[in-house]
mmCIF file of the C-alpha atoms, coordinates in Angstrom:
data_MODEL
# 
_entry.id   MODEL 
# 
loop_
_atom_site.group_PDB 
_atom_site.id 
_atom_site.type_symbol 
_atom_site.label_atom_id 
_atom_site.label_alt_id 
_atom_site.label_comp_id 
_atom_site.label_asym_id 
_atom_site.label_entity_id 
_atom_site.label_seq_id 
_atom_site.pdbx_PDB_ins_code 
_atom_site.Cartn_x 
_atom_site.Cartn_y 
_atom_site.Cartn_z 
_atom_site.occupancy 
_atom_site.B_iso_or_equiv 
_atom_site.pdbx_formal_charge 
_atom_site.auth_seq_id 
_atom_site.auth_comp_id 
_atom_site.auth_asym_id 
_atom_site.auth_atom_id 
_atom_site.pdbx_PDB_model_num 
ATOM 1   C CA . UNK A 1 1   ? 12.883  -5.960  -15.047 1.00 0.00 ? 1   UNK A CA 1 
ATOM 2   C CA . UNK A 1 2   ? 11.620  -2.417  -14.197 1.00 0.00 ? 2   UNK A CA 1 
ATOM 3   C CA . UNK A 1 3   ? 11.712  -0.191  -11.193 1.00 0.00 ? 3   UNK A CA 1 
ATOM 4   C CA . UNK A 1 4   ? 10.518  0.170   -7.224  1.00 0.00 ? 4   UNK A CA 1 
ATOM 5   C CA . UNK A 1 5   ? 9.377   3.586   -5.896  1.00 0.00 ? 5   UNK A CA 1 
ATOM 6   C CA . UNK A 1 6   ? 9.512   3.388   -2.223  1.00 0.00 ? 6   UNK A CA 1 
ATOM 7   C CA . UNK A 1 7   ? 6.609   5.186   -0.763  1.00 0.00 ? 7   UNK A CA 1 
ATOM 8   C CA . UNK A 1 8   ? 6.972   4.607   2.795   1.00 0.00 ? 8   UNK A CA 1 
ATOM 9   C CA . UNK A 1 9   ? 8.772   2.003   5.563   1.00 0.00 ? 9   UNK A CA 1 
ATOM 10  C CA . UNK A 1 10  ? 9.051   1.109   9.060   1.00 0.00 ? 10  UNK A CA 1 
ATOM 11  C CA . UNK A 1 11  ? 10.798  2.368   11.182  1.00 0.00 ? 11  UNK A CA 1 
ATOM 12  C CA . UNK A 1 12  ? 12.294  4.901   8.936   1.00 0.00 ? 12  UNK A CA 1 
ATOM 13  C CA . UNK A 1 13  ? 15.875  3.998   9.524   1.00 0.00 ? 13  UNK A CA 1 
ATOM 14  C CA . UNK A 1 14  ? 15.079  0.933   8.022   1.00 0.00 ? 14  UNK A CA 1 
ATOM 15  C CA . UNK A 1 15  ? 16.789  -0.434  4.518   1.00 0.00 ? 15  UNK A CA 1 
ATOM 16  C CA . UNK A 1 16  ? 15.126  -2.273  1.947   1.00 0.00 ? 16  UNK A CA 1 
ATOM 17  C CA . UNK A 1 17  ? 18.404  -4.270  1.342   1.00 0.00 ? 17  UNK A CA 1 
ATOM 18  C CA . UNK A 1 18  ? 18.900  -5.198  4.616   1.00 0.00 ? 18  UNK A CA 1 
ATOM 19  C CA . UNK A 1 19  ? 15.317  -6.450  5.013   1.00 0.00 ? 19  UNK A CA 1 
ATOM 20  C CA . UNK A 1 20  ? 15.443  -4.808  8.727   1.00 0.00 ? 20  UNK A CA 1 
ATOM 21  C CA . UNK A 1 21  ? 11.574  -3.287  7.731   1.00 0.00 ? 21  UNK A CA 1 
ATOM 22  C CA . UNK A 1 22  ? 8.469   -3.687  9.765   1.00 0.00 ? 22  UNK A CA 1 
ATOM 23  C CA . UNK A 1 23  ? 6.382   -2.566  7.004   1.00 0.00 ? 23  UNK A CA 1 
ATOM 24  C CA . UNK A 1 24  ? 6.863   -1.094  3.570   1.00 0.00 ? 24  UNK A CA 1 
ATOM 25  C CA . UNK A 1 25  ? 4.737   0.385   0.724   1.00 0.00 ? 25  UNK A CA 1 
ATOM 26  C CA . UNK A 1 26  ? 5.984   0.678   -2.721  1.00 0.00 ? 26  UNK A CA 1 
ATOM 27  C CA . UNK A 1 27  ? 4.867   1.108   -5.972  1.00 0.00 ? 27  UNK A CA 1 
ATOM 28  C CA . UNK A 1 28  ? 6.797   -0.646  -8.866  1.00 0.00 ? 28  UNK A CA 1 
ATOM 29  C CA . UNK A 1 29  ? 6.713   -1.425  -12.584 1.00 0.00 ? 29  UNK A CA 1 
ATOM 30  C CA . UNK A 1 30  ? 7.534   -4.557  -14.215 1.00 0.00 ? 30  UNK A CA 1 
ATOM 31  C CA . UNK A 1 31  ? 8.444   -3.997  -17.534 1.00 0.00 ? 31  UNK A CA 1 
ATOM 32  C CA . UNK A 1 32  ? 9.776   -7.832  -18.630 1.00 0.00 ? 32  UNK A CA 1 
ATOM 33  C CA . UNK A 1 33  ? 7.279   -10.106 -20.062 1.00 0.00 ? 33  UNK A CA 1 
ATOM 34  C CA . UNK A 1 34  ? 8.236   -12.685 -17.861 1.00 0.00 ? 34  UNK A CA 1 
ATOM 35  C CA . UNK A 1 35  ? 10.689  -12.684 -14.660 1.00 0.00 ? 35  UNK A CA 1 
ATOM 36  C CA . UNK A 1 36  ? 10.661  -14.325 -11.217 1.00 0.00 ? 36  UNK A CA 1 
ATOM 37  C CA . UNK A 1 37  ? 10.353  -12.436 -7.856  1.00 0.00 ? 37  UNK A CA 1 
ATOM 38  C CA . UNK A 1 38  ? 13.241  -11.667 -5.427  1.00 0.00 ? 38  UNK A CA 1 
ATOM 39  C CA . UNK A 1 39  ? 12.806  -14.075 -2.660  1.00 0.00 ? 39  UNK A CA 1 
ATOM 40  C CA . UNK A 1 40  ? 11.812  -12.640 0.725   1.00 0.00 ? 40  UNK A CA 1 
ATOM 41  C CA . UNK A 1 41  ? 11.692  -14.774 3.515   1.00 0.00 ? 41  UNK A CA 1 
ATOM 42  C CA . UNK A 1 42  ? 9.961   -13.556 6.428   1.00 0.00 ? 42  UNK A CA 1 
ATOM 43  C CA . UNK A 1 43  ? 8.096   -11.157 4.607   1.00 0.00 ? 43  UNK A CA 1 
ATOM 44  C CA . UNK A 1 44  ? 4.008   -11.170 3.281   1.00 0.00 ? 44  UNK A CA 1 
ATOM 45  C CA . UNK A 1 45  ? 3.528   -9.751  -0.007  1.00 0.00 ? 45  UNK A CA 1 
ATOM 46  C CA . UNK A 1 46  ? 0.201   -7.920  -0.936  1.00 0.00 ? 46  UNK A CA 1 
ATOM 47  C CA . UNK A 1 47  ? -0.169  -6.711  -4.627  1.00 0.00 ? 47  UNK A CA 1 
ATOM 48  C CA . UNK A 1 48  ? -2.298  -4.606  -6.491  1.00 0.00 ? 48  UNK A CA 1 
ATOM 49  C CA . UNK A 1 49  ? -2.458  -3.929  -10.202 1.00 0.00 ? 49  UNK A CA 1 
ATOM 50  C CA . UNK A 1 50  ? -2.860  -0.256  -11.350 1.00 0.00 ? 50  UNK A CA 1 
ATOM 51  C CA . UNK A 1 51  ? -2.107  -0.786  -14.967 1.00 0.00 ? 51  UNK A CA 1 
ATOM 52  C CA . UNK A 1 52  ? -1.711  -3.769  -16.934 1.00 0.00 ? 52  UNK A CA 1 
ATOM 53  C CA . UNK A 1 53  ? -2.410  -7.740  -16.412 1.00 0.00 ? 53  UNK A CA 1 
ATOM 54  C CA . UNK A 1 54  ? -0.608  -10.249 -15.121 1.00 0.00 ? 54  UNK A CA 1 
ATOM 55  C CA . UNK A 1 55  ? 0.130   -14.081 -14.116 1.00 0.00 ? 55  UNK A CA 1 
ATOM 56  C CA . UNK A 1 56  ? 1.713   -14.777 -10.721 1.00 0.00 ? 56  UNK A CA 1 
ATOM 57  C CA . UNK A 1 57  ? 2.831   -18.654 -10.466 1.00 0.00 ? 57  UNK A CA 1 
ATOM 58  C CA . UNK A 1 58  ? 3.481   -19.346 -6.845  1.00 0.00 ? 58  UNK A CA 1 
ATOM 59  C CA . UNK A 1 59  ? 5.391   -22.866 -7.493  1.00 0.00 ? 59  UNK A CA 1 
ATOM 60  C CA . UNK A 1 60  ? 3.269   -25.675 -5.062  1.00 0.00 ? 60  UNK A CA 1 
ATOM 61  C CA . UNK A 1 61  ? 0.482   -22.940 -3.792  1.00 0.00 ? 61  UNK A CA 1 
ATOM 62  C CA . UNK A 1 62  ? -1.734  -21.089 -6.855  1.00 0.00 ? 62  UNK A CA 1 
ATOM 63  C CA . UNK A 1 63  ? -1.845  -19.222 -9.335  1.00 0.00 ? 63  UNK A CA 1 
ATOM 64  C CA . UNK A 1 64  ? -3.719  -15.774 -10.385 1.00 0.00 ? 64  UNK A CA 1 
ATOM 65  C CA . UNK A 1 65  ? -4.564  -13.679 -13.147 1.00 0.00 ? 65  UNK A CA 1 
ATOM 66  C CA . UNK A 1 66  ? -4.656  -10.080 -12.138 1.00 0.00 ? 66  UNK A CA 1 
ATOM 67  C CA . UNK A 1 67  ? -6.009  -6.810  -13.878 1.00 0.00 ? 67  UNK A CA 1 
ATOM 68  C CA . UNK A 1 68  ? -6.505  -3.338  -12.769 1.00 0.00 ? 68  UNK A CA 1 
ATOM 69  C CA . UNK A 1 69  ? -7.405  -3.133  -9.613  1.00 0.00 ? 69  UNK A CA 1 
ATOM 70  C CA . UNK A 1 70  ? -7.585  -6.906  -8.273  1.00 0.00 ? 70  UNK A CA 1 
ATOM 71  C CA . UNK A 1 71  ? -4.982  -8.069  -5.583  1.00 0.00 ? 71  UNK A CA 1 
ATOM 72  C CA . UNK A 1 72  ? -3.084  -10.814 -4.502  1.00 0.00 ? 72  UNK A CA 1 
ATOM 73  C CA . UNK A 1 73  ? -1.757  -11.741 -1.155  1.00 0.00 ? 73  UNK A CA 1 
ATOM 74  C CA . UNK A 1 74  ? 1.274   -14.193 -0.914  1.00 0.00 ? 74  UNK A CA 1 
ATOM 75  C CA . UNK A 1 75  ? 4.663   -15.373 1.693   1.00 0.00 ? 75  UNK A CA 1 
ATOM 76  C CA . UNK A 1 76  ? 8.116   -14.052 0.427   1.00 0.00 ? 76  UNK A CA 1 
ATOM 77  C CA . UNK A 1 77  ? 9.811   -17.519 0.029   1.00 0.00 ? 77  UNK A CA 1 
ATOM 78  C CA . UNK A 1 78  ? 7.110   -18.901 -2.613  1.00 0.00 ? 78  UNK A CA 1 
ATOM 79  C CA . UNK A 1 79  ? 8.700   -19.259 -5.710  1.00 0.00 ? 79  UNK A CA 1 
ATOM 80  C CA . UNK A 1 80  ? 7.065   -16.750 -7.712  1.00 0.00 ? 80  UNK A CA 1 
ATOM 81  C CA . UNK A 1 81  ? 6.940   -15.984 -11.686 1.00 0.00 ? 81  UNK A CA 1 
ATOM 82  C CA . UNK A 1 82  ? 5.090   -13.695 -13.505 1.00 0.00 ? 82  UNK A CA 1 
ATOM 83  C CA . UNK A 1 83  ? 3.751   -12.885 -16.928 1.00 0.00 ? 83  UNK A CA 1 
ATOM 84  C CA . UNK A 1 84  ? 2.946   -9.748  -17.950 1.00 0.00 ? 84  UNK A CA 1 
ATOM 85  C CA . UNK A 1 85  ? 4.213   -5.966  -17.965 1.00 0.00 ? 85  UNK A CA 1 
ATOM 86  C CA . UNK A 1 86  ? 2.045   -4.091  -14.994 1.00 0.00 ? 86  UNK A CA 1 
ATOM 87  C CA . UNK A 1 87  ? 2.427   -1.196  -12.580 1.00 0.00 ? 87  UNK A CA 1 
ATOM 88  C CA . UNK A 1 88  ? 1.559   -2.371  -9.356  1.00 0.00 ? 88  UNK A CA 1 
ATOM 89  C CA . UNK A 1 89  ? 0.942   -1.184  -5.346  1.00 0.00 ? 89  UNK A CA 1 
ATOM 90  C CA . UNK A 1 90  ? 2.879   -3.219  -2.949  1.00 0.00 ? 90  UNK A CA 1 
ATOM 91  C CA . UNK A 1 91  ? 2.586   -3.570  0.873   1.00 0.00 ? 91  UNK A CA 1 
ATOM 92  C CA . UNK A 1 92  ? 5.486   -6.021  2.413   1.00 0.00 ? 92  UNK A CA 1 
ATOM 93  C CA . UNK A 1 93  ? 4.795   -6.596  5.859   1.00 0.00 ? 93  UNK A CA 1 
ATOM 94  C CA . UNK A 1 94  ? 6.774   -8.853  8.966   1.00 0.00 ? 94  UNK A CA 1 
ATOM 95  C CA . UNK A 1 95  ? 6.003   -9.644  12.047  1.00 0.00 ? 95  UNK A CA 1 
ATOM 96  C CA . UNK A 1 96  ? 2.718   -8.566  13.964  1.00 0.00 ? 96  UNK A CA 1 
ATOM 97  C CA . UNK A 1 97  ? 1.062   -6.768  10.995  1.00 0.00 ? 97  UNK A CA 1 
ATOM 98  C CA . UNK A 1 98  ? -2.441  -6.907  9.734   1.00 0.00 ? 98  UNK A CA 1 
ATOM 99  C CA . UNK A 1 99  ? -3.451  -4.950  6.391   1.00 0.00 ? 99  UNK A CA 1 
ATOM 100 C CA . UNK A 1 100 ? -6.463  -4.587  4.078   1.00 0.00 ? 100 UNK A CA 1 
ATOM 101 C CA . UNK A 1 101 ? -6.242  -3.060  0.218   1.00 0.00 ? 101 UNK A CA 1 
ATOM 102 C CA . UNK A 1 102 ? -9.014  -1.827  -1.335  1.00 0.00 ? 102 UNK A CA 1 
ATOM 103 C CA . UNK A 1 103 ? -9.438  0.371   -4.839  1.00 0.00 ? 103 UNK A CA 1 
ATOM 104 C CA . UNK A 1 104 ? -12.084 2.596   -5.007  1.00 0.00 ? 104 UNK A CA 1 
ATOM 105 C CA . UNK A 1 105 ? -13.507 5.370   -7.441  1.00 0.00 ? 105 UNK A CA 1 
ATOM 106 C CA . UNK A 1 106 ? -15.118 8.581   -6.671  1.00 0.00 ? 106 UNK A CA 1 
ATOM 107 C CA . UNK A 1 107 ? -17.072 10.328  -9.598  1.00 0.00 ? 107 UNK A CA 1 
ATOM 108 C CA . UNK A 1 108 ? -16.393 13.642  -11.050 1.00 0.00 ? 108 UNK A CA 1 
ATOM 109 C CA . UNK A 1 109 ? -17.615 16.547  -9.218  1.00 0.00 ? 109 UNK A CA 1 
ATOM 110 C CA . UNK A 1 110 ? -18.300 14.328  -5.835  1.00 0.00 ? 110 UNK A CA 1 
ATOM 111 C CA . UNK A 1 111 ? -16.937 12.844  -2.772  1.00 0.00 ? 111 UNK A CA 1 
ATOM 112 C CA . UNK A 1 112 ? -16.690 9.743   -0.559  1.00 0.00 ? 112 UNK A CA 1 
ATOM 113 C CA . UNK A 1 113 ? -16.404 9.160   2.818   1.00 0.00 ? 113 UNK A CA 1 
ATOM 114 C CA . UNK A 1 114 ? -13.659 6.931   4.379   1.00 0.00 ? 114 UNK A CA 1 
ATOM 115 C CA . UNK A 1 115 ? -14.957 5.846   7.436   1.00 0.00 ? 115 UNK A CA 1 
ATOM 116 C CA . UNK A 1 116 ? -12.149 5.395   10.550  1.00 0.00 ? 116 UNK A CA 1 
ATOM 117 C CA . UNK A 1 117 ? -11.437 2.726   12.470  1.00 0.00 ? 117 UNK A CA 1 
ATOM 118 C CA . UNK A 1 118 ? -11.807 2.771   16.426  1.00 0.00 ? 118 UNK A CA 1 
ATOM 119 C CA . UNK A 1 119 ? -8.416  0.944   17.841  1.00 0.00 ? 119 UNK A CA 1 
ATOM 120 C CA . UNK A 1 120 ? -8.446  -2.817  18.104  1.00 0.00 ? 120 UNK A CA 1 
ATOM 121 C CA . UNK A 1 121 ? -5.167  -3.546  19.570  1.00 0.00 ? 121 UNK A CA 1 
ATOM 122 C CA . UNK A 1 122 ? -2.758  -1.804  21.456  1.00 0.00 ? 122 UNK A CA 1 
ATOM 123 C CA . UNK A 1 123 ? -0.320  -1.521  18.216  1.00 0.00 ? 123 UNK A CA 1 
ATOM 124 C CA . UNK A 1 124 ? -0.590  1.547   15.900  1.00 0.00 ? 124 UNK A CA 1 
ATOM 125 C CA . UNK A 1 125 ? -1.970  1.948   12.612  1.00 0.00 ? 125 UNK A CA 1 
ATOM 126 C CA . UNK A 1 126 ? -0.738  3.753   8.869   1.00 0.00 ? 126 UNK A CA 1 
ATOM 127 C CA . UNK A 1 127 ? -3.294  4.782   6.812   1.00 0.00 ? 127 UNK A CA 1 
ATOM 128 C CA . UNK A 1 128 ? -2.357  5.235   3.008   1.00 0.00 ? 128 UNK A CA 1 
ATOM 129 C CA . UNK A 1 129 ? -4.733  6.800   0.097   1.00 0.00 ? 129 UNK A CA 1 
ATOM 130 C CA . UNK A 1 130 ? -2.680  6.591   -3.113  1.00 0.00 ? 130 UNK A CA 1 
ATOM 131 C CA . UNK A 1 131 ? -4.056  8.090   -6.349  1.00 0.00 ? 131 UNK A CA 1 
ATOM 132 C CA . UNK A 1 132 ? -4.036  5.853   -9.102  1.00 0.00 ? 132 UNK A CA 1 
ATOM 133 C CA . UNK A 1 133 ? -5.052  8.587   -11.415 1.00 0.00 ? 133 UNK A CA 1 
ATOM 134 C CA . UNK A 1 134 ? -6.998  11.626  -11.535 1.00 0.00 ? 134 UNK A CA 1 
ATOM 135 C CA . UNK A 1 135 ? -6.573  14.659  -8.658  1.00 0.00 ? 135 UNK A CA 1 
ATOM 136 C CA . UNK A 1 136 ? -8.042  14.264  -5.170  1.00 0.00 ? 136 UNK A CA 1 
ATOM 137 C CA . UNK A 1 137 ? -8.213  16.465  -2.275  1.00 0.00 ? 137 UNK A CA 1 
ATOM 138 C CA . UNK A 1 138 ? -8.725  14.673  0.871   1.00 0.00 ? 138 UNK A CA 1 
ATOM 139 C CA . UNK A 1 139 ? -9.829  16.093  4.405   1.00 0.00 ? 139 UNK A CA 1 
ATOM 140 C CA . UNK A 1 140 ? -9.587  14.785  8.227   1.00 0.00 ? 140 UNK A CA 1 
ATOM 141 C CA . UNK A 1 141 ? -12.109 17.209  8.898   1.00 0.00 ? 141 UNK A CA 1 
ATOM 142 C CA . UNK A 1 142 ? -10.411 19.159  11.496  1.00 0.00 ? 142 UNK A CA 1 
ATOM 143 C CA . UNK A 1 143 ? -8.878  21.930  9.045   1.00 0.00 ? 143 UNK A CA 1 
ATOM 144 C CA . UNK A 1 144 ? -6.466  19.445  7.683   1.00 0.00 ? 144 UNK A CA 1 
ATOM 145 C CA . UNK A 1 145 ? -6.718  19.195  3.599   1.00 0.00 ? 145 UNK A CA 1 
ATOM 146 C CA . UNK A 1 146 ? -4.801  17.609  1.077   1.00 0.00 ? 146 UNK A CA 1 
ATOM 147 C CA . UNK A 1 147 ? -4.329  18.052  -2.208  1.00 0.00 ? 147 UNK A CA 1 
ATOM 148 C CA . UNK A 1 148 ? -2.836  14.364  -3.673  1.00 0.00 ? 148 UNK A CA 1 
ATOM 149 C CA . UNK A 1 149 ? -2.045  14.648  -7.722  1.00 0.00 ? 149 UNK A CA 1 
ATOM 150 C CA . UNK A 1 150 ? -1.461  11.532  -9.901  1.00 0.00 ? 150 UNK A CA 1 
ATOM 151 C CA . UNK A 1 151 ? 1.246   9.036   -8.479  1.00 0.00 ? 151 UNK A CA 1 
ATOM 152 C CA . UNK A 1 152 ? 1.078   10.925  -5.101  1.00 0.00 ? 152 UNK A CA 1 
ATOM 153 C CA . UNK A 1 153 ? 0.187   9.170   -1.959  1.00 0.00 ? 153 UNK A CA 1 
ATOM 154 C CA . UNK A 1 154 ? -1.407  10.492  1.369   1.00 0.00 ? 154 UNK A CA 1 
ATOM 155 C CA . UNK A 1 155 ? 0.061   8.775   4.642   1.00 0.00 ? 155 UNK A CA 1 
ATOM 156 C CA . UNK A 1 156 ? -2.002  9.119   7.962   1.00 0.00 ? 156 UNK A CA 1 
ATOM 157 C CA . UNK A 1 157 ? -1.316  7.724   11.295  1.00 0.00 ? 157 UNK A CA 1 
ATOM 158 C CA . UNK A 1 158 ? -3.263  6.464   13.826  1.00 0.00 ? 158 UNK A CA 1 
ATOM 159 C CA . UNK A 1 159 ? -4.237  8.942   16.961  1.00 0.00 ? 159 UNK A CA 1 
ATOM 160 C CA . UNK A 1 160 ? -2.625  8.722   20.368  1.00 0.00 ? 160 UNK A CA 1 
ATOM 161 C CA . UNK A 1 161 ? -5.475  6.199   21.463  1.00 0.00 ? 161 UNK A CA 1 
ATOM 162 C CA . UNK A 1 162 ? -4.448  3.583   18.366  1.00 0.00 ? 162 UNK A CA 1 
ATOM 163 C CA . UNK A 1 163 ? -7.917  4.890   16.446  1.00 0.00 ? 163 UNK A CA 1 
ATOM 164 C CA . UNK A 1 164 ? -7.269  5.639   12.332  1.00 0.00 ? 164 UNK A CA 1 
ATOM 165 C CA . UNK A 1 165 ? -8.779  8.988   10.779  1.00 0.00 ? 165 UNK A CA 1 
ATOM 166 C CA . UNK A 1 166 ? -11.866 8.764   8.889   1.00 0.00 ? 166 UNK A CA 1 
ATOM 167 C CA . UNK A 1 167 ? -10.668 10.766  5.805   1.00 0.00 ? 167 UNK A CA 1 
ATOM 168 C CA . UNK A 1 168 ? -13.272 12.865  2.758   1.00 0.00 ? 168 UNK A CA 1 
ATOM 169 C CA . UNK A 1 169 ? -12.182 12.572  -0.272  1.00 0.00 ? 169 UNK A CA 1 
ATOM 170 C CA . UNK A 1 170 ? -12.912 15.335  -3.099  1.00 0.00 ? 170 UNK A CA 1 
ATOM 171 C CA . UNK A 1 171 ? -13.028 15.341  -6.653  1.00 0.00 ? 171 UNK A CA 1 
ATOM 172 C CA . UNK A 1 172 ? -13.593 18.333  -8.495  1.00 0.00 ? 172 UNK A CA 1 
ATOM 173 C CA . UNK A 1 173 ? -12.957 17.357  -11.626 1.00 0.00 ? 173 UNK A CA 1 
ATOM 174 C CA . UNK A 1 174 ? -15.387 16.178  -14.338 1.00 0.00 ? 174 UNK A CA 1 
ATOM 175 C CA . UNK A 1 175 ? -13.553 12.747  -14.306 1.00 0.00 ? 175 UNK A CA 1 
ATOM 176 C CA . UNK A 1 176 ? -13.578 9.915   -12.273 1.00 0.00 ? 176 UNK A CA 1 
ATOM 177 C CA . UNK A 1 177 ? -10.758 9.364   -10.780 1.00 0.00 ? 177 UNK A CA 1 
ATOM 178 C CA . UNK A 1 178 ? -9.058  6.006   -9.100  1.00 0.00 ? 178 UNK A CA 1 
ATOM 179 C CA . UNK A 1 179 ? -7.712  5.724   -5.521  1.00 0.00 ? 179 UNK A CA 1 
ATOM 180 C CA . UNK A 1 180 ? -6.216  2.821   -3.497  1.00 0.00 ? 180 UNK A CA 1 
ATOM 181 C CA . UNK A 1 181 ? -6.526  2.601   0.174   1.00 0.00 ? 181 UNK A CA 1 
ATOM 182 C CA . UNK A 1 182 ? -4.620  0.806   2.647   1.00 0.00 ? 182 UNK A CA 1 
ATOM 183 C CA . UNK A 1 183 ? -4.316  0.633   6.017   1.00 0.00 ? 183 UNK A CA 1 
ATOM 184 C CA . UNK A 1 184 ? -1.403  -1.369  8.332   1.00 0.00 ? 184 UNK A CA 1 
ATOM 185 C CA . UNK A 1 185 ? -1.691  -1.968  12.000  1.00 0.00 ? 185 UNK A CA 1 
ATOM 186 C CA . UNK A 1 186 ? 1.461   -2.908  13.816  1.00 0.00 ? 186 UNK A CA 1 
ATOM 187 C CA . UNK A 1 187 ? 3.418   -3.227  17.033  1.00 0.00 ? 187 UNK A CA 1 
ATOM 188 C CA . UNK A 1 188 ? 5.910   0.177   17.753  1.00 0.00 ? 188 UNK A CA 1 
ATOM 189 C CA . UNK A 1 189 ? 9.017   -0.507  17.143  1.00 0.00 ? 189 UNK A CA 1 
ATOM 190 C CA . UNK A 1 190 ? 11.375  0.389   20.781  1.00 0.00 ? 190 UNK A CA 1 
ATOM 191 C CA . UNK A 1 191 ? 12.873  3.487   20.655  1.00 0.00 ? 191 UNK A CA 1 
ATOM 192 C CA . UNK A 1 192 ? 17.295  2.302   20.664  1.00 0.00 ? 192 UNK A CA 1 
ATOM 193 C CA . UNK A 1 193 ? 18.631  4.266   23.234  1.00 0.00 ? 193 UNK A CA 1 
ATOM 194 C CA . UNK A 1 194 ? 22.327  5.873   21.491  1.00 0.00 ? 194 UNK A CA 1 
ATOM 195 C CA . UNK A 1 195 ? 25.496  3.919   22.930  1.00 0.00 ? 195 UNK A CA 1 
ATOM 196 C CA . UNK A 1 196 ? 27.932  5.844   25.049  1.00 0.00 ? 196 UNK A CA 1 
# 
């Protein structure tokens, strides 16, 4: 079938296998021609291809064909099949969540500016910038600078008043280099007070 790289979940005592997750963001490849997707009730699904193409049959709803860098947005419980070998972006959200995916490119020897987001709700907010390929360093601009290789992702969260970062992003390479962004808004989980 292939394999799941976790990148980040909510809260972060929470377990995949238990499905006890607010949010999670993953990257994973599929490496079977065809297969059908572990059923997650409860849960959205939002996919993104990096690499590769691929079919998604969601039995009674649609059907896509996805290359790099097109996405599709579907519930847990569809029965899903695929065709195709890909490496994908995942975001698996329950609950009170809201998310938007976008892929972008920023030219050799240039930058682009990530505008940030004043709060909406009262929830908070994750901001993800995963580099699809190429080598980006990525600034806050208050003295905070990143540098995010191939594979790596950048996670920022939201300030104390609920707004996201707006976030610089540097090439300095001659190449043009691929990044995904994503950002999740979501209720705080309560803090569980220890039992005596």
């Amino acid at each position: 079938m292939g394999g799941t790289t976790e990148i980040a979940i909510y809260p972060k005592n929470a377990v995949y296998s238990r499905r006890d997750f607010v949010w999670r963001i993953s990257s994973a490849r599929v490496e079977s021609e065809e297969s059908e997707f572990t059923s997650l009730p409860g849960i959205w699904r939002l996919i993104m291809v990096l690499e590769g193409d691929i079919t998604l049959e969601h039995e009674h709803h649609h059907s896509v064909w996805l290359r790099p860098f097109q996405q599709d947005a579907f519930a847990g419980d569809w029965m899903t099949r695929s065709r195709g070998m890909v490496k994908d972006f995942d975001i698996m959200l329950s609950g009170a969540c809201t998310r938007q995916m976008q892929a972008v490119s920023v030219q050799g020897q240039s930058s682009l500016a990530i505008p940030g987001e004043t709060a909406q709700t009262s929830g908070k907010g994750k901001k993800a910038v995963l580099v699809v390929d190429g080598m980006i360093v990525a600034s806050t601009g208050m003295d905070e600078t990143w540098r995010i290789n191939t594979g790596d992702a950048l996670l920022l969260t939201t300030d104390h008043q609920g707004a996201t970062r707006s976030v610089r992003l540097f090439n300095q390479s001659n190449v043009e280099a691929h990044v995904v962004l994503a950002t999740i808004r979501y209720e705080e989980v309560p803090r569980q007070e220890p039992r005596a």
